[in-house]
VOKEDREN-904937 format. One record per residue (C-alpha): residue number from 1; residue in three letters; x, y negated, z negated. Coordinates in steps of 0.05 Angstrom, whole numbers, plus 5000, padded with zeros to 4 digits. Each point is the difference from the previous one (the first is absolute). Layout:
N
SITE   k   r   c1   c2   c3
SITE NUM ALA    X    Y    Z
...
***
This chain:
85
SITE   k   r   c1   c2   c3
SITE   1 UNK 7209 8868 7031
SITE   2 UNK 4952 4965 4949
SITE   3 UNK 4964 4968 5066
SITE   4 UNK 4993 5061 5024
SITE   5 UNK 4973 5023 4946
SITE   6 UNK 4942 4936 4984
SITE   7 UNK 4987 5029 5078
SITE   8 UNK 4985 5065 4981
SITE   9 UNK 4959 4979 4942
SITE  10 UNK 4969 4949 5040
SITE  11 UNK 4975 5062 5053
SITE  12 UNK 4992 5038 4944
SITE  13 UNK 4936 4959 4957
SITE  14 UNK 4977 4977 5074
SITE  15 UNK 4986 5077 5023
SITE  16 UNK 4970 5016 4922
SITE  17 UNK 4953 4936 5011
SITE  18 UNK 4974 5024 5070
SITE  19 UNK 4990 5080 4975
SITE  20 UNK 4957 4965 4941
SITE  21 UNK 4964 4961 5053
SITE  22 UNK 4983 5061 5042
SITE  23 UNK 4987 5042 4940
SITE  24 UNK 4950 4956 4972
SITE  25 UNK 4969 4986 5066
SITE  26 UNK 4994 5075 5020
SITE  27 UNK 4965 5009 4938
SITE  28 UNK 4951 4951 5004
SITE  29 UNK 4983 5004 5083
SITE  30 UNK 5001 5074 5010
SITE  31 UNK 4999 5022 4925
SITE  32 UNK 4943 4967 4978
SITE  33 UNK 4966 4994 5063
SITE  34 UNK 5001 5074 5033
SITE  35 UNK 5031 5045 4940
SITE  36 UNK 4961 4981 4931
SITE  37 UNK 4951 4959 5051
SITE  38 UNK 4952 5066 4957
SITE  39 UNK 5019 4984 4938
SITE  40 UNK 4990 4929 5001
SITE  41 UNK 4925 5016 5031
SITE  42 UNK 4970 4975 4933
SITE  43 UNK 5029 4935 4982
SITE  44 UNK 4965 4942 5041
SITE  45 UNK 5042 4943 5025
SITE  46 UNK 4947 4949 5039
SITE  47 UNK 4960 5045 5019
SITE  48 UNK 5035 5059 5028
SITE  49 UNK 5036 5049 4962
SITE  50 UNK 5076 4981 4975
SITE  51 UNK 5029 5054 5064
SITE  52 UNK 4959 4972 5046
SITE  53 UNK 5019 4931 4984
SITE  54 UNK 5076 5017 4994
SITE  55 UNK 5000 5024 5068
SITE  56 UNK 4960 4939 5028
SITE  57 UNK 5019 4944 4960
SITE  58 UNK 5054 5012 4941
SITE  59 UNK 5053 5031 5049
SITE  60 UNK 5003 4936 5033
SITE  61 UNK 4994 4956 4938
SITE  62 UNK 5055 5042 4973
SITE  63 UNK 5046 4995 5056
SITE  64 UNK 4988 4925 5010
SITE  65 UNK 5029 4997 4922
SITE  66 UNK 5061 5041 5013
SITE  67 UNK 5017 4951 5048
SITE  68 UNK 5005 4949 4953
SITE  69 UNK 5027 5039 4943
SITE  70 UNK 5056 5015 5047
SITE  71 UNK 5007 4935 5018
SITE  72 UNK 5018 4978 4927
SITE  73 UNK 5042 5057 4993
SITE  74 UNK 5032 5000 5053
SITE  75 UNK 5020 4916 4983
SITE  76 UNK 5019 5023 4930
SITE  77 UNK 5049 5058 5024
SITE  78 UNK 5027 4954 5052
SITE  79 UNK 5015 4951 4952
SITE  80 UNK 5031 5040 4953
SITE  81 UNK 5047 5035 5046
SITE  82 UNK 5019 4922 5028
SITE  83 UNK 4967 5026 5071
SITE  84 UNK 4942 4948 5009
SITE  85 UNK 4986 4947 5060
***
């Protein structure tokens, strides 16, 4: 029963990490880029304005950073629950 249970925990963190994940990349690729792309009009980021570049350039700079943030997550929580390679 306990196994079963560091399994269900286990599933548990691993589906929290990848909603936070999509969360914070939804909000930052189609958030900041098409929905408060307005809003964001006035600040300059090299350039362009802050919407523009989020759609062009921070979207991807983001996602390439989630990667690795869930990378080291990902190690930590496998470690902890005794699961690693």
């Amino acid at each position: 029963m306990a196994d079963q249970s560091s399994s269900n925990a286990y599933w548990k963190a691993n589906v929290r990490i990848i909603q936070i994940s999509l969360a914070v990349w939804f909000i930052c690729s189609f958030g900041m880029g098409i929905i408060l792309r307005p809003a964001l009009s006035g600040i300059m980021v090299g350039g362009a304005d802050l919407g523009f570049w989020m759609a062009q350039n921070g979207s991807i700079y983001i996602f390439i950073a989630l990667i690795f943030v869930y990378t080291v997550v990902m190690n930590r929580l496998d470690r902890e629950h005794g699961v690693e390679e």
